[in-house]
C-alpha positions as CSV (number, residue, x, y, z in Angstrom):
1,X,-17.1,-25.4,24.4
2,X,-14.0,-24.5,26.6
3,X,-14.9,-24.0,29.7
4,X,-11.6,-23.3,31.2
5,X,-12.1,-19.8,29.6
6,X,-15.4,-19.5,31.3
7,X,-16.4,-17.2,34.5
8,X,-17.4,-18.6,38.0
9,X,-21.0,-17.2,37.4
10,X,-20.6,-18.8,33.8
11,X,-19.6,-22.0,35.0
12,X,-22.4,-22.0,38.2
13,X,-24.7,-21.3,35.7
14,X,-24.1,-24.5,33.3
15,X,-23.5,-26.7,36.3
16,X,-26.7,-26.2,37.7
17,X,-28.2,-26.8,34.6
18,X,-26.5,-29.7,34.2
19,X,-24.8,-28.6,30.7
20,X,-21.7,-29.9,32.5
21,X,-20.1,-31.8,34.9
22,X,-17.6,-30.8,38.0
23,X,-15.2,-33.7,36.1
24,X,-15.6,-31.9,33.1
25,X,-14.4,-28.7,33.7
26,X,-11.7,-30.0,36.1
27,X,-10.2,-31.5,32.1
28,X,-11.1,-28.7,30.8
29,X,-8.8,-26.3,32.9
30,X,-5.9,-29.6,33.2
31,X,-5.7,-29.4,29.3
32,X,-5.4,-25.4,29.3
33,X,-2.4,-25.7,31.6
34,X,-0.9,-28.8,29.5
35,X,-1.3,-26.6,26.2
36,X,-0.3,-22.8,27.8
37,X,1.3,-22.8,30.6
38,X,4.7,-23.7,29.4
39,X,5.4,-20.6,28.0
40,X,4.1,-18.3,30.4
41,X,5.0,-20.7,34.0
42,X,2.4,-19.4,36.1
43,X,2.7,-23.2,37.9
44,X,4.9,-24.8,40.2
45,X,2.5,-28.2,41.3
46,X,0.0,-29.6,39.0
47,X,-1.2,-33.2,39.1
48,X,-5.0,-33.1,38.0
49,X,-5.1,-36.8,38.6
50,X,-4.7,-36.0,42.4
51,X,-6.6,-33.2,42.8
52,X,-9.6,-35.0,40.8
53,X,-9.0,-37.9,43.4
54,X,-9.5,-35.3,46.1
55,X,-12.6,-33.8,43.9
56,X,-14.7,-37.2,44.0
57,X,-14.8,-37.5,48.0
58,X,-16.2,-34.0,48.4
59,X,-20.0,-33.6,49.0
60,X,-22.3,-31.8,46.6
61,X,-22.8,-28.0,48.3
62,X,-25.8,-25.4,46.7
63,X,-23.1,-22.8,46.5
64,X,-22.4,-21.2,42.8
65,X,-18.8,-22.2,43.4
66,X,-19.3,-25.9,43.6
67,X,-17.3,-27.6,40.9
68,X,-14.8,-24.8,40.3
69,X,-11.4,-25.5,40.6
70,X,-9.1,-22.6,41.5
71,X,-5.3,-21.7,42.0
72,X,-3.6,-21.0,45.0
73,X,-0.5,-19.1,45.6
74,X,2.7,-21.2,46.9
75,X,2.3,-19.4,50.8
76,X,-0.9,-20.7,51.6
77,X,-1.1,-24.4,52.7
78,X,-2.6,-27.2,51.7
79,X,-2.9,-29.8,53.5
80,X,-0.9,-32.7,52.2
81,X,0.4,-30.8,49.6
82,X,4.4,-29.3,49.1
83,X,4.5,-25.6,50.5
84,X,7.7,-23.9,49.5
85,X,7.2,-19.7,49.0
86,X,8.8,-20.2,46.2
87,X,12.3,-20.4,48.1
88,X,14.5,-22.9,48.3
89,X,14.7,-22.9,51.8
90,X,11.4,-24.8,52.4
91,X,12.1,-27.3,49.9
92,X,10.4,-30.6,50.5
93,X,7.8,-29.0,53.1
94,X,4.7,-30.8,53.5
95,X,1.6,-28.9,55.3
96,X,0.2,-30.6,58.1
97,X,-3.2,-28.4,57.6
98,X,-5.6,-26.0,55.3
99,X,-5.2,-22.6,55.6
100,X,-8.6,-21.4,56.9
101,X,-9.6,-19.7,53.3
102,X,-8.9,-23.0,51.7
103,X,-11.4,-25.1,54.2
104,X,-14.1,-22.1,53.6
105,X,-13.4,-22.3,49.7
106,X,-13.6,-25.9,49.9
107,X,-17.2,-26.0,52.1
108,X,-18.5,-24.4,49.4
109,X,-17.5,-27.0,47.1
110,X,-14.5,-25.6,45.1
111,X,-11.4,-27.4,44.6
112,X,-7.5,-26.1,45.0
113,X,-6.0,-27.3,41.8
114,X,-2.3,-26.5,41.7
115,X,0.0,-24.2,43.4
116,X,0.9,-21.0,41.3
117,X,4.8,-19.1,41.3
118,X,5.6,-16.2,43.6
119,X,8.5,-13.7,44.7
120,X,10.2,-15.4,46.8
121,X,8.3,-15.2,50.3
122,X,6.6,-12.3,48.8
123,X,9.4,-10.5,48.4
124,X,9.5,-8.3,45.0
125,X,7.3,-7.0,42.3
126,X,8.0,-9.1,39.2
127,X,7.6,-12.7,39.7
128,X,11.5,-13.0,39.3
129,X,13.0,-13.8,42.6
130,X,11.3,-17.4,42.5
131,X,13.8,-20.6,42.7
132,X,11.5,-21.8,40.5
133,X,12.4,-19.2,38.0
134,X,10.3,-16.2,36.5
135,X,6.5,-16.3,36.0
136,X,5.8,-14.7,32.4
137,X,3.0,-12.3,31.3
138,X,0.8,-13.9,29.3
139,X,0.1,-10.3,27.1
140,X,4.3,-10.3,26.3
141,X,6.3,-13.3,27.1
142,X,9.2,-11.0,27.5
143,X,7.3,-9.2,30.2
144,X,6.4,-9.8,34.1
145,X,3.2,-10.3,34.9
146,X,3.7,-8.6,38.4
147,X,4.0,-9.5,41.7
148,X,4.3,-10.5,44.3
149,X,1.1,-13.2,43.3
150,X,2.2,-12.7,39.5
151,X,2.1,-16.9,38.9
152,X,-1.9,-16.7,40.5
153,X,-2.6,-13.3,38.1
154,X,-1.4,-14.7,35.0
155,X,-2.9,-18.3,36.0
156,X,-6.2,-16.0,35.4
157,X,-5.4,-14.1,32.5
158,X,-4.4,-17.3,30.5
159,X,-7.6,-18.7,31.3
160,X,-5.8,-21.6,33.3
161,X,-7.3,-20.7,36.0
162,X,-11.1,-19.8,36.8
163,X,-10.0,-17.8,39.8
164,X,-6.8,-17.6,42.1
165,X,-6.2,-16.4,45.2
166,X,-3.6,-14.4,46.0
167,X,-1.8,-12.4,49.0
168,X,-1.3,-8.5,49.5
169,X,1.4,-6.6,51.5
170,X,1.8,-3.4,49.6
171,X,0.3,-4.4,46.2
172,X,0.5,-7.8,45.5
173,X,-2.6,-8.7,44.5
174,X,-3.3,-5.8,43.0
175,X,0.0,-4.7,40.7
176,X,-0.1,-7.9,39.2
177,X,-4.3,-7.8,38.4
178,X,-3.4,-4.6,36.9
179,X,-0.2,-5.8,34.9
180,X,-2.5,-8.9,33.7
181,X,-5.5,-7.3,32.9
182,X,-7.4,-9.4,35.6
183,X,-9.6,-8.3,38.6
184,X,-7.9,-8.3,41.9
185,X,-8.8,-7.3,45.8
186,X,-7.3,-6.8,48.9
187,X,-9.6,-6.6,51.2
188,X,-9.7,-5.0,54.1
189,X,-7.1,-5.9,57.1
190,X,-8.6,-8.7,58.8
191,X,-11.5,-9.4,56.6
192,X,-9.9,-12.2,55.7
193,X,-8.5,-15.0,57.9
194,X,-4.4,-14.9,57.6
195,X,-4.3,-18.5,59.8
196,X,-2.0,-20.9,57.0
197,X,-0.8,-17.9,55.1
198,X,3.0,-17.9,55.7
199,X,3.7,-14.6,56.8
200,X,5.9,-12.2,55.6
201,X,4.8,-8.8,57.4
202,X,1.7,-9.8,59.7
203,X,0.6,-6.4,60.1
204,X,0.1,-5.6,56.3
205,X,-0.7,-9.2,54.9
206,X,-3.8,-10.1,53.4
207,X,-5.2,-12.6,51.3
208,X,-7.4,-11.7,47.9
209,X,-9.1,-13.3,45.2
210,X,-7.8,-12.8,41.3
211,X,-10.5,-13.3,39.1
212,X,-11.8,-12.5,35.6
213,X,-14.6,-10.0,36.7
214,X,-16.1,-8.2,39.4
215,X,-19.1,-10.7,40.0
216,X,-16.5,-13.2,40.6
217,X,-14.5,-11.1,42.4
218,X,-17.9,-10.8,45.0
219,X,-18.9,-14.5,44.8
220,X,-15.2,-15.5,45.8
221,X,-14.8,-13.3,48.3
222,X,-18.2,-13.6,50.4
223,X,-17.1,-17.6,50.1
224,X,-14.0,-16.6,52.1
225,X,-14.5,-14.2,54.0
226,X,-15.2,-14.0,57.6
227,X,-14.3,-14.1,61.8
228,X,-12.1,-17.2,62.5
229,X,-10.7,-17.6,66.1
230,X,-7.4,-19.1,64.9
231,X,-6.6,-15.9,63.9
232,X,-6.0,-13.3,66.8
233,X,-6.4,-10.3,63.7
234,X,-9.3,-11.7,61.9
235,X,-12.3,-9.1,63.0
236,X,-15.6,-10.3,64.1
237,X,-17.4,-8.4,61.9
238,X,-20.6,-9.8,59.6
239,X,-20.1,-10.2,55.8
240,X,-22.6,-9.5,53.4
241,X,-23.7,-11.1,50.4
242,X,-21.2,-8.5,48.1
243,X,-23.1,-10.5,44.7
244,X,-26.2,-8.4,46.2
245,X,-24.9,-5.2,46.1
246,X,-23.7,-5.5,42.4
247,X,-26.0,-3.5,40.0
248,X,-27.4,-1.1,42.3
249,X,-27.8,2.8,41.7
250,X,-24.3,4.9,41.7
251,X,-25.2,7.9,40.9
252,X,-25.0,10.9,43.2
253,X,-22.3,9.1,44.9
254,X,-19.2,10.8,45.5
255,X,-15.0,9.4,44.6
256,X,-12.1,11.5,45.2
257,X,-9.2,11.6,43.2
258,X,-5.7,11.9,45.4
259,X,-4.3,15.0,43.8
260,X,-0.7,13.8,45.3
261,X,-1.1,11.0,42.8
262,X,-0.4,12.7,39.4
263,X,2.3,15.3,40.5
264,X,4.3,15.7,37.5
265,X,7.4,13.5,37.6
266,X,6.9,12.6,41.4
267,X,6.0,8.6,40.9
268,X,7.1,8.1,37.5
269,X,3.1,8.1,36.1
270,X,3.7,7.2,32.5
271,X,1.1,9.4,30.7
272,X,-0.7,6.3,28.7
273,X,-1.5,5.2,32.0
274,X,-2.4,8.8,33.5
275,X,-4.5,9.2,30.4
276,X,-6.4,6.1,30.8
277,X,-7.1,7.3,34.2
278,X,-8.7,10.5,33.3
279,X,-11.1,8.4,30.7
280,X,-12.3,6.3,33.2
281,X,-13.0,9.5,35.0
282,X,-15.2,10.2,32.1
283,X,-16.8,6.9,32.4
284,X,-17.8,7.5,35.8
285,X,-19.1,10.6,35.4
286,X,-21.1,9.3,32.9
287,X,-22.9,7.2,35.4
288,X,-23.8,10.4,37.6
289,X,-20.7,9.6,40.1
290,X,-19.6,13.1,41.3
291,X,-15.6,12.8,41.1
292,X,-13.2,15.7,43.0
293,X,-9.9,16.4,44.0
294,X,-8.5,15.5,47.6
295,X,-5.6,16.2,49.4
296,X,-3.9,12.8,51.2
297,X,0.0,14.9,52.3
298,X,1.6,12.4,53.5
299,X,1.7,10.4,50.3
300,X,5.6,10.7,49.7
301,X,6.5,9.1,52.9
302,X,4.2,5.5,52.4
303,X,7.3,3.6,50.2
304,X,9.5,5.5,52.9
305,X,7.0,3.8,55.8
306,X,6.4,0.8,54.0
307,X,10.1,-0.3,53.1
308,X,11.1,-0.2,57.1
309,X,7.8,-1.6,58.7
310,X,7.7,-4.5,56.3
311,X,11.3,-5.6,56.2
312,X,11.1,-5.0,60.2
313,X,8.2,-7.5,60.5
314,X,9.5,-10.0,57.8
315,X,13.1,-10.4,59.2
316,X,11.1,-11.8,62.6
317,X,9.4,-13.9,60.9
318,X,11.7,-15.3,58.7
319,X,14.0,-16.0,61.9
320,X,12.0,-18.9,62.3
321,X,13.6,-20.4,58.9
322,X,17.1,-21.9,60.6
323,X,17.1,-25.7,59.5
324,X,15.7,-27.0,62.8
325,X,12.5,-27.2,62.5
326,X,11.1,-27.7,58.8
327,X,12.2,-27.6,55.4
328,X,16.0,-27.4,54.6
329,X,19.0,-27.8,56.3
330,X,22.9,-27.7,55.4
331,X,24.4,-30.7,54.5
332,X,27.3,-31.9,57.0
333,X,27.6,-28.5,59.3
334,X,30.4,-28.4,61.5
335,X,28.6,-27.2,64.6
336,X,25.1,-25.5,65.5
337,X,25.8,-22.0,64.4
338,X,27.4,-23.2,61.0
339,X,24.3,-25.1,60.2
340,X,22.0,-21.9,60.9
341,X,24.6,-19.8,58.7
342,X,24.9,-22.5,55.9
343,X,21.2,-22.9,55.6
344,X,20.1,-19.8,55.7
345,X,22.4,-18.4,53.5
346,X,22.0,-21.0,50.8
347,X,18.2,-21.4,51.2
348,X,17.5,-17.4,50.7
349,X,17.7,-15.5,47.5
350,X,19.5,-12.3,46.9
351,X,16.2,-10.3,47.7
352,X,15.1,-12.2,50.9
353,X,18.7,-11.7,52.0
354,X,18.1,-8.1,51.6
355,X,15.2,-7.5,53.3
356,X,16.0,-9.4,56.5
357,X,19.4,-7.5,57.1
358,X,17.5,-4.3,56.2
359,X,14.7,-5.3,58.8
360,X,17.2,-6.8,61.4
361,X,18.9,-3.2,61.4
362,X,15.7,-1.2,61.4
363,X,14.9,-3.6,64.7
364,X,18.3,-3.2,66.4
365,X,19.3,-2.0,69.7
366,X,19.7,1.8,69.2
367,X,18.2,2.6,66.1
368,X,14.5,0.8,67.0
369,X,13.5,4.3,67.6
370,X,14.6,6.0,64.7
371,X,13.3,4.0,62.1
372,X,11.1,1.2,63.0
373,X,8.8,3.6,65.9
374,X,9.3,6.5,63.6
375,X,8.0,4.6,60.9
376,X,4.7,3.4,62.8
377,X,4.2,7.5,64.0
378,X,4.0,8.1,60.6
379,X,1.9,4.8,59.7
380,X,-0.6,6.5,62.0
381,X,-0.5,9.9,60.1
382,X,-1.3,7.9,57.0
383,X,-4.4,6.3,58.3
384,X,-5.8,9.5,59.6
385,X,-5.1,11.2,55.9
386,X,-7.4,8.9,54.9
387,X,-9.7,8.9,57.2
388,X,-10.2,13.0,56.7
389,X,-10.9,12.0,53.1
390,X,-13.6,9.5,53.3
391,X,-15.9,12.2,55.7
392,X,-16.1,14.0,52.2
393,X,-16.0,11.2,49.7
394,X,-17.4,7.7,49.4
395,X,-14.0,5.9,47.8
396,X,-10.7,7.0,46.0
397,X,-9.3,6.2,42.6
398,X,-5.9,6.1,41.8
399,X,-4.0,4.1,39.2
400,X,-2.9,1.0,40.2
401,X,0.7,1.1,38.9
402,X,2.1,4.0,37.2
403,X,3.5,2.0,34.2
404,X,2.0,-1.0,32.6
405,X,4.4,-4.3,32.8
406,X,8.1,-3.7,32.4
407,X,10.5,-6.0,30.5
408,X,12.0,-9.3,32.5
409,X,15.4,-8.7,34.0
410,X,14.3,-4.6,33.7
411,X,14.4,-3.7,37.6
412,X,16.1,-6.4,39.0
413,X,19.6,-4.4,39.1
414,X,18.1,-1.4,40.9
415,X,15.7,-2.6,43.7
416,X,14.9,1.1,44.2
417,X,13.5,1.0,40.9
418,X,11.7,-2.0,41.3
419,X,10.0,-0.9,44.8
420,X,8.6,1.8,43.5
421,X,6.4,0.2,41.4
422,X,3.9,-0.1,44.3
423,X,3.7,3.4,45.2
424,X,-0.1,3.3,44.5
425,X,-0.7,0.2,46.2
426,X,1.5,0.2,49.6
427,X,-0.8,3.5,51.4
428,X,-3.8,0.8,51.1
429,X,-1.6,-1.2,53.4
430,X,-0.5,0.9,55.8
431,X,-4.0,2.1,56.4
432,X,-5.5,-1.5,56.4
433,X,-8.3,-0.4,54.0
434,X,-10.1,-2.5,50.8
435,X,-8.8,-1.8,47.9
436,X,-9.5,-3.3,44.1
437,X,-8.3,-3.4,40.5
438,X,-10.2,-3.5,37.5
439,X,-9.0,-3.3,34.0
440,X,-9.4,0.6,32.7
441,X,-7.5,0.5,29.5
442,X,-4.4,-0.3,27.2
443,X,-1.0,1.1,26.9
444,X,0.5,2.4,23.7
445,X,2.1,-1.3,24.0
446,X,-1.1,-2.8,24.1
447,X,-0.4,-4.4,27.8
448,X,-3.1,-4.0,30.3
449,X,-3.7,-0.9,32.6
450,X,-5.4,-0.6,36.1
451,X,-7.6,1.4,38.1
452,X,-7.5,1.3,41.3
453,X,-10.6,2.2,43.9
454,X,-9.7,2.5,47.6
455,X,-12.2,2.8,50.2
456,X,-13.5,2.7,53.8
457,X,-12.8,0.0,56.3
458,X,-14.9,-3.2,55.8
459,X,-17.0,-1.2,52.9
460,X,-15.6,-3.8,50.3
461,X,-19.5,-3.9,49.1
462,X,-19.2,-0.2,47.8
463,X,-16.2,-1.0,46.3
464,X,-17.5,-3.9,44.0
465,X,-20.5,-2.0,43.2
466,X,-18.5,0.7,42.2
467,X,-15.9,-1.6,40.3
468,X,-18.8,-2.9,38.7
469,X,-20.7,0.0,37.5
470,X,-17.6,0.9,35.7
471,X,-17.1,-2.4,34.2
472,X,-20.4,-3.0,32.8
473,X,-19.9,0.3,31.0
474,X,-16.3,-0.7,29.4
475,X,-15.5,-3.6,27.8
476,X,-11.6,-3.9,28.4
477,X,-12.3,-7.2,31.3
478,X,-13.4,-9.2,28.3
479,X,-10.3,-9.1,26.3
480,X,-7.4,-11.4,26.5
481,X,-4.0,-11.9,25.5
């Protein structure tokens, strides 16, 4: 029995029978990464003697996630453990504390069990721009598996990872689910305590679960969920038990389909994806879901939006990065403001270089107006687009990315190219709503395709309901590379 290809619920299920123990599957999933993950280098830290060290001095919880070990993306810290955002920069650093979804993960009694690749601090959607190197996709080794969380998604879809958690700033999560053929969330703004997460843009950020299906997706998420007064975002706002809301009655609910979205030529919608789209139309129809057309104008502008607010916010945060502090610093400066200038221009990659001058200008004296304010006018406009449409509908489907994983090395000449490959995911962002992934279908490649359901603020329950309706009726979640 391998249980490293095994579901949460799966696993839960044979640990509480006793089938298995904890120590068992923790093998299981070390001997899956020893045997797979070479090829496809979803990892950057592994050492399952540690983290089985760390295993035997937790306490024995009723939760269904007790004994599962999961994957963590190289921005959220662990305590004890290296923390680098994939970036050479922060080399070396050690985290002094648990990010606050680890410590509820870990109350519940599962166990982080290696760090997974990245973007560098986020920054791109292909898993190239990593000092470790690229992440591959475990459906086409000459692939990406997405990104910016593509080392956590195709932890997941190589069944070296029961679950992964991953972060979202205009697709993250969800680009690489769909690119992977996994299940992927990000919830909505502030659902979700950003306290250990190294930002990148604090008002888009968010952290999300990749997982194998949508009961996972529910019993991960309720686990870590939730208010937490270290973070001055997170919302104090109850969280259901989303694994409760799975299987119930969808029909005569109503999901609106963006007619902005598949324009002709206007996002580059490849039409194997498009037509996968319009079958899981079908589907849902099937189950007595009324779908119909909505209007959301101001779709054009969101990359526009995104690409000056994010920067903006990232080139603050990333000020803190200067060799003083933590993690690297220039070797034998030859005053203070040589040692800022050597480290940060040796520790950043090409692409974090980019976006810091590009937010630094957006921020500058005389043209904070006309971009950055501009930008957050028309953030504003976004949100109340999609606000109009949920008073007629319950949730939105879109695809997730209009083209299935490109080649390695594709994009990475033409970062224009390469940012819009999130122009489905980034309007979730902006308007700080939930929105999923699930597996719809297959290219004329055979790589994985996504749909994408969007809805209203801190309604993630319809969502999985929804998500799940539509999986039980395909079968596309069960097939692997």
């Amino acid at each position: 029995m391998d249980l490293a290809q095994k579901t949460v619920f799966e696993l839960s299920e044979l640990l509480q029978k006793g089938s298995c123990a904890p120590e068992d599957v923790l093998r299981s999933v070390a001997e899956a990464i020893r045997t797979k993950d070479g090829a496809v280098h979803a990892y950057v830290d592994f050492d399952p003697e540690r983290y089985l060290k760390r295993w035997k001095k937790m306490p024995k919880t009723s939760s269904r996630l007790w004994g599962i070990p999961f994957a963590v993306k190289d921005n959220l810290c662990v305590r004890g453990e290296e923390i680098t955002c994939a970036s050479k920069i922060l080399k070396n650093f050690i985290s002094p504390y648990h990010a606050t979804v680890i410590e509820k993960l870990e109350e519940k009694g599962a166990i982080v069990f290696g760090r997974t690749n990245m973007d560098e601090f986020a920054f791109g959607s292909s898993c190239e721009t990593s000092c470790y190197g690229p992440t591959r996709n475990p459906w086409d080794l000459e692939r990406v598996p997405g990104g910016s969380s593509g080392g956590s998604a195709a932890a997941v879809a190589n069944d070296t990872a029961v679950f992964a958690l991953g972060t979202d700033t205009g697709g993250s999560v969800r680009q690489p689910a769909s690119f992977c053929g996994v299940t992927g969330i990000k919830p909505t703004y502030s659902r979700v305590s950003r306290y250990g997460l190294i930002a990148f843009a604090s008002s888009l950020d968010q952290i999300g679960p990749l997982t194998k299906d949508v009961r996972d997706m529910a019993l991960v998420l309720e686990a870590a969920a939730g208010h937490d007064p270290r973070d001055s975002t997170s919302a104090d706002v109850p969280v259901p038990r989303y694994s409760d809301f799975l299987g119930r009655d969808v029909k005569g609910m109503k999901i609106g389909i963006p007619k902005e979205y598949f324009q002709k030529g206007l996002h580059g919608l490849h039409g194997d994806v498009e037509e996968a789209i319009l079958k899981a139309v079908k589907v849902l129809e099937g189950l007595g879901i009324s779908v119909e057309e909505v209007s959301l104008p101001l779709t054009h502008y969101a990359i526009n939006v995104y690409y000056i607010v994010a920067p903006s916010e990232a080139s603050s945060n990333l000020a803190r990065f200067d060799g003083v502090r933590f993690g690297r610093r220039s070797e034998v400066p030859s005053g203070m403001l040589d040692m800022y200038e050597r480290t940060r221009g040796e520790g950043f990659g090409a692409e974090a270089k980019r976006r810091i001058i590009l937010g630094t200008f957006s921020l500058s004296s005389g043209y904070y107006d006309a971009y950055y304010l501009k930008a957050m006018k028309v953030r504003t406009k976004i949100m109340q687009d999609f606000n109009a449409a949920f008073q007629k509908v319950d949730a939105l489907i879109t695809p997730t990315s209009p083209t299935a994983a490109f080649k390695l090395g594709e994009k990475m000449n033409d970062p224009l190219e390469m940012y819009l490959s999130d122009i489905y995911t980034i309007s979730a962002n902006l308007a700080a709503i939930p929105a999923l992934s699930v597996p719809c279908g297959f290219s004329n490649e055979g790589l994985p395709i996504g749909l994408q359901f969007l809805g209203k603020h801190f309604d993630e329950a319809a969502l999985l309901n929804l998500a799940y309706a539509f999986e039980q009726s395909t079968d596309f979640h069960r097939r692997t590379p």
